[in-house]
KOLLUMNU-912078 format. One record per residue: residue in three letters; x, y, z of N, C-alpha, C, O in turn. Coordinates in steps of 0.1 Angstrom, whole numbers, plus 5000, padded with zeros to 4 digits. Layout:
// KOLLUMNU-912078
ALAXYZXYZXYZXYZ ...
// end
This chain:
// KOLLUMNU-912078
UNK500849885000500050005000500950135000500550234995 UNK502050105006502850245007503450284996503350404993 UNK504350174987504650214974503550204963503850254952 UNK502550144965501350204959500950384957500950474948 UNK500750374974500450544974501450614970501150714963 UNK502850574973503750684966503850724954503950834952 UNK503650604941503650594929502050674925502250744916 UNK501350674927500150744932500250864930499850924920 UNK500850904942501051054943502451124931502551224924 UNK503151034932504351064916503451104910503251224911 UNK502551014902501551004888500951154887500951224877 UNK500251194901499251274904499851414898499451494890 UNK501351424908502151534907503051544893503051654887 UNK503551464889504151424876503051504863503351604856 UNK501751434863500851504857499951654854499451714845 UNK500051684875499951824872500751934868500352044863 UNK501851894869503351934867502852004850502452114846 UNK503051864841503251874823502251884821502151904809 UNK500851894827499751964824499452114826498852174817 UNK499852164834500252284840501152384832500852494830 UNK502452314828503652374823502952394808503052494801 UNK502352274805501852264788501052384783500952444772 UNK500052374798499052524794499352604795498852674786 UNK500352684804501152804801501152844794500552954792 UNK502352724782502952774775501952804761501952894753 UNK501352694762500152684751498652784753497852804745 UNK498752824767497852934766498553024778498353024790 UNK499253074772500053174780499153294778498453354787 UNK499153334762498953484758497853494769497853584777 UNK496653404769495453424769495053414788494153464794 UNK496053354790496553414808496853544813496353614822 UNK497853574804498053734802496953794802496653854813 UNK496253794791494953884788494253904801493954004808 UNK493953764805493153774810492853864822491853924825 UNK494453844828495253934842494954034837494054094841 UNK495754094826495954194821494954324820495154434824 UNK493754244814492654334812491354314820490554394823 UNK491354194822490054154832490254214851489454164859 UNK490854274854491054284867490654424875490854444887 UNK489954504865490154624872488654674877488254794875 UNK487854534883486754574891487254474905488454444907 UNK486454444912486254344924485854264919486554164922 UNK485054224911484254084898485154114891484953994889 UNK485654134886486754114872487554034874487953934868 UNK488154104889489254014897489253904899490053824894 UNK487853894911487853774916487553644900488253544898 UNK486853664895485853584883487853554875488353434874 UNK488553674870490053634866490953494873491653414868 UNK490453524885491853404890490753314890491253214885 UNK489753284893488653144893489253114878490053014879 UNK489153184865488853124850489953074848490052964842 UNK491353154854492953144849492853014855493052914847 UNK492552994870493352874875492452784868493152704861 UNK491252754868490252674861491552654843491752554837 UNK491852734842492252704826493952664829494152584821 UNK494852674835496252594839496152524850497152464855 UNK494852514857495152404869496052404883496352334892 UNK496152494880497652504895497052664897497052764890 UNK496352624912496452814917497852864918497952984916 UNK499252774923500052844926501052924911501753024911 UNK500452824899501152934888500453044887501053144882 UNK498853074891498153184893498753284904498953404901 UNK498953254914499453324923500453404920500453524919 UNK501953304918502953344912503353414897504453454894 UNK502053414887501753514874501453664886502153764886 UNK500653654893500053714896501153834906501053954905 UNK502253754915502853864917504153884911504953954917 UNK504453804893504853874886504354004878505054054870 UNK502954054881502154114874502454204883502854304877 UNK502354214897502454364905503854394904504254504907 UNK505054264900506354324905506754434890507454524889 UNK505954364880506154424869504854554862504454574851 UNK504754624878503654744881502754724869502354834864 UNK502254604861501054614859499454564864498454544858 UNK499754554876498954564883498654594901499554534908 UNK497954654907497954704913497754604928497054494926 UNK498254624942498154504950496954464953496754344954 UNK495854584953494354534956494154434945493854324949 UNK494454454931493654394920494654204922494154094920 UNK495754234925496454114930495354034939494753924936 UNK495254114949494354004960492853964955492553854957 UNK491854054946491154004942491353884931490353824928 UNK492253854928492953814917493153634926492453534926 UNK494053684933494753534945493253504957493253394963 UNK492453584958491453534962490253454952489453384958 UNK490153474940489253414931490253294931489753194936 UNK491953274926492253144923492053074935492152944934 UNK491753114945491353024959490352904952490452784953 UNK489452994946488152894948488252844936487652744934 UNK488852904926489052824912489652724914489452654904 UNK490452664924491352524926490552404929490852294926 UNK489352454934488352374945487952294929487152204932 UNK488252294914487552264906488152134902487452044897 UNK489752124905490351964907489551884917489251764916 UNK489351944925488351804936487051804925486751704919 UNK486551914924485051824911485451764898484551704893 UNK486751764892487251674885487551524885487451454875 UNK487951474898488451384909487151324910487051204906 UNK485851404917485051354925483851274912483251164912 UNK483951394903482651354894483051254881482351184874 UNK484551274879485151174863485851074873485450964872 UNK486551094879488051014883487550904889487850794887 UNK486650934897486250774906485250774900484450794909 UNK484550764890483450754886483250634871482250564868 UNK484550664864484950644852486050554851487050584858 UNK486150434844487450344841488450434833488350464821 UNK489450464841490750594838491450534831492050614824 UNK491950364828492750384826492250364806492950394797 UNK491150314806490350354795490350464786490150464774 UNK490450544795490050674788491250764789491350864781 UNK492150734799494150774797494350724784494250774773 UNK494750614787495650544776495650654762496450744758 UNK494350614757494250684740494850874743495350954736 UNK494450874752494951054755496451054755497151114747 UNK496850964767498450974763499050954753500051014751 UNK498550834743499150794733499050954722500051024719 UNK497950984719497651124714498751224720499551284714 UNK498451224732499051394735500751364733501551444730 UNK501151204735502651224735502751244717503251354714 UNK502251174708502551194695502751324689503651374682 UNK501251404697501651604692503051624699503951684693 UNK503051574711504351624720505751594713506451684711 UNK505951484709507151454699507351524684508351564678 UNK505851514681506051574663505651654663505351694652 UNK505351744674504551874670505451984664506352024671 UNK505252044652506052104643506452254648507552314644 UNK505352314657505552424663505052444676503952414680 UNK505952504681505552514696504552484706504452424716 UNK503752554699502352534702501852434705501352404716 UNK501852364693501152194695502152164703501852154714 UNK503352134702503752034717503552114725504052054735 UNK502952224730502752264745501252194748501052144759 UNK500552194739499152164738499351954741498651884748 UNK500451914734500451714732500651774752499851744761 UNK501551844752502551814766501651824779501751764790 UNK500451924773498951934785498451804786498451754797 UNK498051714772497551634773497551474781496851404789 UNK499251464772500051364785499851424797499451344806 UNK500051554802500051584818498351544822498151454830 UNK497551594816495951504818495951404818495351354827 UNK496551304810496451164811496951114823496251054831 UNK498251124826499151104841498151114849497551034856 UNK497951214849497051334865495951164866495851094876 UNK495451144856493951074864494750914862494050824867 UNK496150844857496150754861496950714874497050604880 UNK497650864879497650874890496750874902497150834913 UNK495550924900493950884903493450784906492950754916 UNK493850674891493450554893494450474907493850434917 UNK495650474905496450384914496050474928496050394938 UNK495850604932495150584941494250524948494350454958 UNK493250544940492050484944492050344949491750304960 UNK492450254938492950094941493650114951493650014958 UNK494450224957495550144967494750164981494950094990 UNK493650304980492550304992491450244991490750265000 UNK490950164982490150064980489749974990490749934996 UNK488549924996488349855011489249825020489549715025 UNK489949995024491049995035490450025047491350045056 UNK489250045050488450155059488350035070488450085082 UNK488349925070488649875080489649815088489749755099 UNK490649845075492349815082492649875091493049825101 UNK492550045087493150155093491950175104490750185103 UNK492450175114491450255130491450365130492350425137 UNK490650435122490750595122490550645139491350725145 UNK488950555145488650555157489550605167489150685175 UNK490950545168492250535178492550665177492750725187 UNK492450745164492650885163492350965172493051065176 UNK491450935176490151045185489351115173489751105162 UNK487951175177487051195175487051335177488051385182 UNK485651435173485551565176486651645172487251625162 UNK486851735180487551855178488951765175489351735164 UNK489451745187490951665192490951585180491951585173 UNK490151535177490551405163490751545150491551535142 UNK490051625150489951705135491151785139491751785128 UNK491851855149493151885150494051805143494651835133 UNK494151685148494851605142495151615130496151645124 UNK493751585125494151565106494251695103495251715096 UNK493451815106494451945099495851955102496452035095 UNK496551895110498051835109498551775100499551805093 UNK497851695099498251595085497851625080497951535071 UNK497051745072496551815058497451885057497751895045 UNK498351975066498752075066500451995059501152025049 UNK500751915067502351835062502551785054503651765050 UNK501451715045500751645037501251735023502051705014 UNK500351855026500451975016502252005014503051945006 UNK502452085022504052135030504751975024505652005017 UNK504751895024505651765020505651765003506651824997 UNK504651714994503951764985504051884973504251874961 UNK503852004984504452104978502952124968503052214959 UNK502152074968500452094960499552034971499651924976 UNK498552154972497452104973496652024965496051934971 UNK496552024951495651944944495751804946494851724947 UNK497251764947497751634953497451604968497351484971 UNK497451724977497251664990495251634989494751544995 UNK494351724981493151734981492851534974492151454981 UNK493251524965493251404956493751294966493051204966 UNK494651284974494751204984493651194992493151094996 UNK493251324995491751305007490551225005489751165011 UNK490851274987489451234981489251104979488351024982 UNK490451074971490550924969490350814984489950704984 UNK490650864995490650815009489150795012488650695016 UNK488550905010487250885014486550835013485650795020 UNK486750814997485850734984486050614986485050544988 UNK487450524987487850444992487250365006487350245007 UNK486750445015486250425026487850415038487750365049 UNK488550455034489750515047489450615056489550615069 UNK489050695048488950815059487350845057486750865046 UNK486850865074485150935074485051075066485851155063 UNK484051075065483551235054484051345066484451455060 UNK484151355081484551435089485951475088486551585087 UNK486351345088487851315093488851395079489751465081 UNK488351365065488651395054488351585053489251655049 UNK487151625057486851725058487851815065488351915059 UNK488151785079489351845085490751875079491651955082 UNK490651755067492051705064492451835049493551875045 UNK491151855044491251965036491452085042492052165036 UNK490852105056491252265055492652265060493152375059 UNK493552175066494952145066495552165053496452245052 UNK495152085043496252065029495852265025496652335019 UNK494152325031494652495024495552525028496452555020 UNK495852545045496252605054497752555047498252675045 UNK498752465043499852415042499552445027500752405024 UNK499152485016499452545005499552665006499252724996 UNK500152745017500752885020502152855019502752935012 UNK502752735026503852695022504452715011505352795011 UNK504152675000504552734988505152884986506152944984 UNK503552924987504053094985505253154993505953254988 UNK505253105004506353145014507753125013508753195018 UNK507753035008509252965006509553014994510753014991 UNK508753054983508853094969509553264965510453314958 UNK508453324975508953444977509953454990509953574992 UNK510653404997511853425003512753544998512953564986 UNK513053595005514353704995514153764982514953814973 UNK512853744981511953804965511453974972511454014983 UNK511154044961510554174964509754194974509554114983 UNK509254314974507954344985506954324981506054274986 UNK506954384967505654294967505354174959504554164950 UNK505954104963506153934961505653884974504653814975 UNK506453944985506153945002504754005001504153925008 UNK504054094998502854174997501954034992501453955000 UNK501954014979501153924975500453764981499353714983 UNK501853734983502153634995501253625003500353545005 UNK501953755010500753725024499453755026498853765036 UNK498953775014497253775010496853675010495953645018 UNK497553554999497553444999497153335015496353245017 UNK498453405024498453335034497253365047496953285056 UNK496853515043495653555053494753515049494053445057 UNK494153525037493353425029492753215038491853145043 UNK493753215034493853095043494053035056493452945061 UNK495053115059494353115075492953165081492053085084 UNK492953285081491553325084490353225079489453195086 UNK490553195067489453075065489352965070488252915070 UNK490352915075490352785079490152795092489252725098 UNK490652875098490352905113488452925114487652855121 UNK488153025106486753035104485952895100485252865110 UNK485852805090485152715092486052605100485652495095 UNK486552595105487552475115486252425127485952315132 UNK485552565129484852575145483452565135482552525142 UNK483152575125481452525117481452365106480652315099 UNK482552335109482752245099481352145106480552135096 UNK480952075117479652025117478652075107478152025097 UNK478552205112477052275105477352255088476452235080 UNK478652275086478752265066478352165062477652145052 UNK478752025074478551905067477151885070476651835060 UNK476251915080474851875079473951965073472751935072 UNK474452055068473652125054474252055046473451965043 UNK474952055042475251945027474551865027473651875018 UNK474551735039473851665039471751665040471051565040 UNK471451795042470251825044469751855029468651835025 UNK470751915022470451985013470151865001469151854995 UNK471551785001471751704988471351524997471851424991 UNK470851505007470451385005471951285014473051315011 UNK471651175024472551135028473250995011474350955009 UNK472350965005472650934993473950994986474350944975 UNK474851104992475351124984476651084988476951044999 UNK477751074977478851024975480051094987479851214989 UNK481051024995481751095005482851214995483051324998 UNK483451144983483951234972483151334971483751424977 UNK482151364967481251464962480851524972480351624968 UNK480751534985480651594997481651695001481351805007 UNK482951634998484351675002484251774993484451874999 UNK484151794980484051864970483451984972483952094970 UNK482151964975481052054975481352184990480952294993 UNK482352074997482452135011483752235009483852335016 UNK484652195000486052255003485452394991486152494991 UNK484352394982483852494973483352584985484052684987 UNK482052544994481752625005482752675015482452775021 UNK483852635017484752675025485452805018485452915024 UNK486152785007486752874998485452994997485753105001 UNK484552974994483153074991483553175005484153285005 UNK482753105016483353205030484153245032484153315042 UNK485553215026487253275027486353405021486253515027 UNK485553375007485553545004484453615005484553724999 UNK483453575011482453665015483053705025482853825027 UNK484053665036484753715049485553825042485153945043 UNK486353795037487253885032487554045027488154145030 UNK486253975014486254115003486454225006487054315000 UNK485654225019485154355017486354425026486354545028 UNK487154345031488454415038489654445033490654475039 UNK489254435019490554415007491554545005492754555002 UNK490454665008491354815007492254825020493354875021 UNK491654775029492354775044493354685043494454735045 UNK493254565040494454515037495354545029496554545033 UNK494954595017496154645010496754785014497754815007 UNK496454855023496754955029497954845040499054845034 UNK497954785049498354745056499654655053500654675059 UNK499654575043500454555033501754615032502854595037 UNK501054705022501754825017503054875030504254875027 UNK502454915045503454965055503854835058504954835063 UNK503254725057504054605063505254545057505954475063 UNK505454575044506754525037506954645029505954705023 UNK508054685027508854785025510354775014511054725023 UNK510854775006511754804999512954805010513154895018 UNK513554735010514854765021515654825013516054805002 UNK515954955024516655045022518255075028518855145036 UNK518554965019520454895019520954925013520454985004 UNK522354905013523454955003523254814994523654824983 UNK522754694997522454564982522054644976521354744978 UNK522554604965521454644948520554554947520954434948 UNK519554574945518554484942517454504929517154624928 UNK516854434921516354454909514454484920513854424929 UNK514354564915512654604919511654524905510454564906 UNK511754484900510654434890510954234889510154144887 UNK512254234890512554094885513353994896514454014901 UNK512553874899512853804909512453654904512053644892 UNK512553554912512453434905511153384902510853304893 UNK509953454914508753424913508453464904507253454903 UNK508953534891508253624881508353574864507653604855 UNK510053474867510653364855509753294854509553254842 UNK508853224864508053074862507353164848507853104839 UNK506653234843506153264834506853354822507253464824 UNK506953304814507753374801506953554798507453664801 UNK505853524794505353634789505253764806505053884808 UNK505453694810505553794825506753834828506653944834 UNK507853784827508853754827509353864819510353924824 UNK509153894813509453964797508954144800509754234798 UNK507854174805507354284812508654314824509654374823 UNK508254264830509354274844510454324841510954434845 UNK511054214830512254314825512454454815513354534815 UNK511354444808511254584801511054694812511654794809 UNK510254714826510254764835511354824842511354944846 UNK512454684844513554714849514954804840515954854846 UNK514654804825514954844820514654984815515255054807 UNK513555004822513055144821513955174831515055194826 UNK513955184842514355234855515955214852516655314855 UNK516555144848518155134842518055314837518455414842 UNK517355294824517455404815517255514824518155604825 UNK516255524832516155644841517155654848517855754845 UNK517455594856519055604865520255664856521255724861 UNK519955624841521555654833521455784830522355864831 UNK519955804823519955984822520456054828521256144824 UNK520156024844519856094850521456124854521556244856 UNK522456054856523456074856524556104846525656134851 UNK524156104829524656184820523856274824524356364818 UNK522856334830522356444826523256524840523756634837 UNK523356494848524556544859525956564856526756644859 UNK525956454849527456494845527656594833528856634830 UNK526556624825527056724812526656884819527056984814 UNK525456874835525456974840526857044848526957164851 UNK527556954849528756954858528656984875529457024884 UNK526756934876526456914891527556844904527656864916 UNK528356754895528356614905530056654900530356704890 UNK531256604911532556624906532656474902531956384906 UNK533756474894534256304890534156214898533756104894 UNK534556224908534256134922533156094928533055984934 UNK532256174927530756164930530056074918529355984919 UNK530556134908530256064897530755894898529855804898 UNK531955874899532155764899531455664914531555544913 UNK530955714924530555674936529255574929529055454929 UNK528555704924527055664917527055574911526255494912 UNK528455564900528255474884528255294892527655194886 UNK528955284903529355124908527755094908527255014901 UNK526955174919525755064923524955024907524354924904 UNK525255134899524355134886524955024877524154974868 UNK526254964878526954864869526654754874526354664866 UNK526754724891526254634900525054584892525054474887 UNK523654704888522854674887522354574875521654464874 UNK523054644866523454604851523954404853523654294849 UNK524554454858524954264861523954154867523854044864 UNK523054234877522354134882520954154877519954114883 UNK520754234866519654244855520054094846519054014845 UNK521354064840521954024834521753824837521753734830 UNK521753834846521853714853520553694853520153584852 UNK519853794852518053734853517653694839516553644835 UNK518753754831518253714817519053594812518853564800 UNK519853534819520553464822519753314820519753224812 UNK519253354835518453234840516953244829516353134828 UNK516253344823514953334816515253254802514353204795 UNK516753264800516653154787516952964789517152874781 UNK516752974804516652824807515152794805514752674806 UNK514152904801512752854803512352834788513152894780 UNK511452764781510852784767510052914764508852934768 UNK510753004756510053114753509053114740509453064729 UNK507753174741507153184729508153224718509253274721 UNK507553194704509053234696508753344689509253354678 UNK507853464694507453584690508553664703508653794703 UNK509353584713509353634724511053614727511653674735 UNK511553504718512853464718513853594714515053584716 UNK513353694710514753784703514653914716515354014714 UNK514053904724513653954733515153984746515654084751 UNK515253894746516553784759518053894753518753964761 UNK518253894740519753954732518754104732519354194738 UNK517954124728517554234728517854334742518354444744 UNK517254254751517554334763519254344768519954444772 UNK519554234767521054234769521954364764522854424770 UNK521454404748522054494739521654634747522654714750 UNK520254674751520154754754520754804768520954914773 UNK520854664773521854704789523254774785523854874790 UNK523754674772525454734770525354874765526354944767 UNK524554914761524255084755524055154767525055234767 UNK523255174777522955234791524355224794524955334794 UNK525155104797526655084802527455214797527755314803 UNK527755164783528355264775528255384778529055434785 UNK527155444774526455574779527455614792528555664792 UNK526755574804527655584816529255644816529855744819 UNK529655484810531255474810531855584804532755644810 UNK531555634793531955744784531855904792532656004792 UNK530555864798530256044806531356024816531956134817 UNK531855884826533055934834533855944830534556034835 UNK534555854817535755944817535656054805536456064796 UNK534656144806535156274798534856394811534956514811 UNK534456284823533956404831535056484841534556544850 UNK536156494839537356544843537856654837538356744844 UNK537656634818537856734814536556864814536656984817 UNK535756804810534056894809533956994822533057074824 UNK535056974833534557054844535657134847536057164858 UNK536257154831537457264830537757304819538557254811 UNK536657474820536457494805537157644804536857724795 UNK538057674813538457844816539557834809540257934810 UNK540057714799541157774787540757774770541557784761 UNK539157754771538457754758537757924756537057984764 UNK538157974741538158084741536258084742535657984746 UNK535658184738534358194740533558144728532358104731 UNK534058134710533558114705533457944708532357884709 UNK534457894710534957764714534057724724533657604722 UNK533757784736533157774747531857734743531357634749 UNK531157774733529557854731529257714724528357644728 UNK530257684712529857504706529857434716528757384719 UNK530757424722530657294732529457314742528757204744 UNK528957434749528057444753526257394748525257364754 UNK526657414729525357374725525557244719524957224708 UNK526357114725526957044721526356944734525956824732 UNK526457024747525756954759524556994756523956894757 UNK523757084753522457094754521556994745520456954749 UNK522056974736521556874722521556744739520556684742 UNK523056734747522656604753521556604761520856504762 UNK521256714768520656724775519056694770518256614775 UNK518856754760517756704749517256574749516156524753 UNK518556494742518356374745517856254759516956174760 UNK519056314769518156284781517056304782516656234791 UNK516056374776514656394779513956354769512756334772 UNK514256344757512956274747513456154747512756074740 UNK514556094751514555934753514155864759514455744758 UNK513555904768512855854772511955834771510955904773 UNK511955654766509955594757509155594767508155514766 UNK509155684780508055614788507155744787505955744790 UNK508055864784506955994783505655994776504955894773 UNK505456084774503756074764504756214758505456314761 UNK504056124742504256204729505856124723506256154712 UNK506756024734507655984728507455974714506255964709 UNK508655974705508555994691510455944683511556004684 UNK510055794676511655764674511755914662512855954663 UNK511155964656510956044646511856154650512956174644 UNK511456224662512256354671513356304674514156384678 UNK513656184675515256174680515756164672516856214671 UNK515256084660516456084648516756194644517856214640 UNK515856294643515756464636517156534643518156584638 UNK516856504659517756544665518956514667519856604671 UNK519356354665520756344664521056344651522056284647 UNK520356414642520756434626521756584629522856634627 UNK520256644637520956854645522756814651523856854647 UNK522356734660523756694668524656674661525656724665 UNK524656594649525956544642526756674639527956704641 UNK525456764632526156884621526557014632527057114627 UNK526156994649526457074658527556974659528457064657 UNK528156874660529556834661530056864654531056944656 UNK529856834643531256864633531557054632532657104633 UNK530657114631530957264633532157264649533357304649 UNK531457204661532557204670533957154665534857234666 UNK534157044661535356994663536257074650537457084649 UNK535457124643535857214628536657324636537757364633 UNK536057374649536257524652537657484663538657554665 UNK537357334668538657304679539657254668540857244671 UNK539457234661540757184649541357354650542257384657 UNK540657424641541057554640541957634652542957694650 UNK541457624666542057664671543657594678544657644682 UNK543357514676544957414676545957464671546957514676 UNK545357444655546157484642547057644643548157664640 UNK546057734649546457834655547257904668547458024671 UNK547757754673547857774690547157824697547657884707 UNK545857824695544757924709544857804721544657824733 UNK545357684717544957574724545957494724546057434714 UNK547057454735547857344734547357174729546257134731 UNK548457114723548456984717547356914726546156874724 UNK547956914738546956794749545856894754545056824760 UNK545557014753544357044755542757024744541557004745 UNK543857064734542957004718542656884716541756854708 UNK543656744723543356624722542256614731541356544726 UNK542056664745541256654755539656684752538556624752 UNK540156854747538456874741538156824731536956834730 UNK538656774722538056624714537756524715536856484709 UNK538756434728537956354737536856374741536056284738 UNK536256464748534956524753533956504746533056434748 UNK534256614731533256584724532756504713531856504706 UNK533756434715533456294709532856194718532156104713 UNK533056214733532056114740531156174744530456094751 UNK530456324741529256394742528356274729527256214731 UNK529256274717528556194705528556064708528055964702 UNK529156064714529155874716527955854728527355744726 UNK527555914739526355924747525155954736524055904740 UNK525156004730524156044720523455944716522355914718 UNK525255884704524155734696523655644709522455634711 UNK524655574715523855544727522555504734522055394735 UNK522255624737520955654741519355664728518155674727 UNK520355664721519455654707519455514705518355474708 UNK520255434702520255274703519355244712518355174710 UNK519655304726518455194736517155284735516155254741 UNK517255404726515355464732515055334718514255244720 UNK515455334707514955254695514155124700513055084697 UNK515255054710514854894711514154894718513254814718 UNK514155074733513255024740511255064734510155044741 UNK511455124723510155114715509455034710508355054708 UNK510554894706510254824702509554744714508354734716 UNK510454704721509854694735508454704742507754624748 UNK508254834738506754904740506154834731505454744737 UNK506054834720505054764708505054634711504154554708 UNK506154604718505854404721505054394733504354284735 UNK504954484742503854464749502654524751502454634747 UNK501554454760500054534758500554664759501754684760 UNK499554754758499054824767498154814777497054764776 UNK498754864789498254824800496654894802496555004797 UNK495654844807494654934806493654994821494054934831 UNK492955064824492655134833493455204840493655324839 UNK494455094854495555134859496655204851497355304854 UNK496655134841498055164836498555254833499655264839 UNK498355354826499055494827499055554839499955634839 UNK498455534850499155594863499855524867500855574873 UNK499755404863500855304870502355344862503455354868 UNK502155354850503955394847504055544846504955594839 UNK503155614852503255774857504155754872505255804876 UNK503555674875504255654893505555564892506355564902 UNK505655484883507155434883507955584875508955634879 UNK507455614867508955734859508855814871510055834873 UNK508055884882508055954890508855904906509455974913 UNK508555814906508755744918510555804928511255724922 UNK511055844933511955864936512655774946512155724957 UNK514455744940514855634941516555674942517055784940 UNK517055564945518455654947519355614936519555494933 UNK519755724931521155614923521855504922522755494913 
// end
């Protein structure tokens, strides 16, 4: 029976796993959307994570889309928790899967021809797609012949096992929320610890009481996940999380002490005729239901509370604010996050050619700033690193080099402004005609600093090209006029080589920043537009104040 159940539970998890992963990837976009645009009522919300997790099966890839979606500010923490509160009760739809086909139906009948099917698209499938779609299918087949060897292995065990010895009442239902909760936490899925209950009950192992308790344990222990997931992840990773986890506590705590009254309405309502599976079902749907009629309505207060409860640590670490590991499990999410972070790169870099062509900051200061910003550059780098271990849509593959390229341009950019920033803040041996180019030579930069950035309204690649067309023919008149004065001695050999240096890396920050506003438009066009929230939401990230 034990290597029964273990192989059991393999199948179960094995299955949800490549069923799961398959749909992602094979209905990624439409995950997206869904997040994306469906969220921005309290019903939008909640009805979103019910349909998402109903459509990949796993609340926890809902959860964790979900606080890739706020780490990647397109979505807001409230619309998160309505979000992680609907996949609550969307999960409850694997126990009516379980309860109404799996023990109901000869699985391995109706596996077989599926697996043979879904592995065939899975092997030959010519584009992506279909093998993500064969790879769901095999994961459905597994999932229910993992079902089956369940069931057979709790099959007329109910009088082996002395549940009796357990204890009874409260003291006995402590218990098994123990063992729901380690069960889960072991596991690492509830759908697998729920499918153990179910199959137990149906089996006649465990009483419809005893099983009932044992579910609101495997909720209470599917917090585990989130917890250990977001570890050393953002704040609001930690924010999302613990929605998740009040969610569940509070609920279980709340029906723990009515679990009688649920089961003798069930049973009042639907007839003692009914099945102990389909009881379990109908009860863990009612339990999730009162997680959210308790909750909702405290959703603003929570996310107010949130908000001061986890905080951005404010360390000398560099840390990426958009991109963390909880945010890779999803490609198309994954991909925002870092366009995000790459905004905020580009902000950081302006902002510091734009200090250094003011001659705000001395060389030193300058270089203090540029370490944390190259730091940062690296461990952007590593995250894109690790995103090409995942299968990317292939509208989404040039994406990975794409960002890479525009990190080495932000670099560049940088590197060039320190070392010309030594000379640029010693201009008292350039005559005045000399003075006045170089002066409109920074302002063109300074230009740039500000329409390159794609996150303004009215950005335009049109106005930058116009303008670094102005810039070139404002260079060459400079360096025409510093040639001239050389030639003449107004200007010693190494002072003429110096202000050439300069304004040659005035032009070299130029193209630069022109390379990454290009890609980062392209950028823009590869993803939605965000809608309702979203223009305030990337008003409040370009605004947001942050340290170098």
């Amino acid at each position: 029976m034990i290597f029964s159940f273990a192989g059991g539970v393999a199948l179960f998890l094995l299955g949800m796993k490549l069923l799961t992963d398959g749909l992602k990837l094979a209905a990624g976009d439409t995950l997206r959307m869904l997040l994306n645009r469906y969220t921005s009522t309290v019903t939008k919300g909640v009805v979103a994570g019910i349909a998402v997790t109903a459509l990949v099966q796993s609340s926890s890839a809902v959860i964790f889309a979900t606080i890739g979606f706020v780490n990647a500010g397109m979505m807001t923490l409230a619309q998160a928790i309505y979000v992680i509160f609907g996949s609550n009760v969307g999960t409850t739809l694997t126990g009516w899967i379980i309860a109404t086909v799996g023990l109901n139906i000869n699985l391995q009948a109706m596996a077989m021809p599926l697996l043979a099917a879904g592995m065939a698209l899975w092997l030959s499938g010519g584009n992506r797609n279909m093998g993500a779609w064969g790879q769901a299918l095999v994961g459905f087949s597994i999932f229910f012949l993992g079902i089956d060897v369940l069931k057979d292995t709790f099959s007329d065990l109910g009088e082996i096992v002395p549940f009796e010895a357990l204890g009874s009442g409260l003291k006995g239902g402590l218990l098994m929320v123990f063992i729901g909760i380690m069960l889960t936490t072991l596991m690492q899925s509830s759908s697998a610890a729920i499918a153990v209950v179910l199959t137990a009950a149906a089996g006649g192992l465990l009483p419809v009481s005893m099983a009932a308790y044992m579910v609101i344990g495997a909720d209470i222990g599917t917090t585990s996940t989130a917890v250990l997931a977001v570890y050393g992840a953002t704040a609001n990773a930690k924010r999302s999380a613990s929605a998740h986890v009040i969610f569940n506590m509070i609920n279980g705590l709340v029906v723990l002490f009515l679990l009688p009254f649920y089961l003798a309405a069930i049973s009042g309502v639907f007839g003692p005729e009914l099945t102990a599976a389909t009881t379990i079902a109908i009860f863990h749907t009612m339990k999730k239901l009162t997680g959210l009629l308790i909750l909702l309505p405290f959703v603003k207060r929570m996310e107010s509370w949130l908000l001061t409860k986890f905080k951005e640590e404010s360390t000398d670490k560099i840390t990426t604010r958009y991109l963390d590991n909880t945010v890779l499990q999803t490609p198309a999410l994954a991909i925002n996050a870092l366009v995000f972070e790459l905004k905020r790169v580009g902000r950081k870099t302006r902002r510091l050619v734009n200090e250094n062509v003011k001659h705000t900051s001395t060389p030193e200061q300058f270089i203090r700033q540029q370490k944390p910003l190259n730091d940062l550059h690296l461990l952007i780098g590593s995250y894109i690193q690790k995103m090409q271990r995942d299968e990317f849509p292939e509208e989404l593959e040039n994406t990975l080099p794409q960002g890479l390229r525009v990190l080495g341009y932000f670099r560049e950019a940088v590197e060039v402004a320190a070392e010309i920033a030594p000379t640029g803040n010693r201009s008292d041996a350039l005559n005045p005609a000399l003075q006045d180019r170089i002066n409109t030579l920074e302002e063109y930069v300074l230009k740039f600093c500000n329409i390159s950035d794609s996150e303004l309204p009215g950005f335009s690649l049109q106005s930058i090209n116009e303008l670094e067309l102005d810039f070139e023919q404002e260079y060459q008149k400079a360096k025409n006029s510093l040639l001239n004065s050389g030639s003449r001695g107004k200007l010693t050999m190494a002072e003429m080589l110096a202000w050439h240096d300069y304004i040659r890396g005035l032009r070299r920050i130029v193209n630069q920043l022109c390379k990454a506003a290009r890609h980062m438009d392209d950028f823009n066009r590869l993803i939605d537009h965000i809608p309702g929230e979203g223009p305030a939401l990337l008003e409040l990230h370009h605004n947001e104040p942050e340290q170098l």
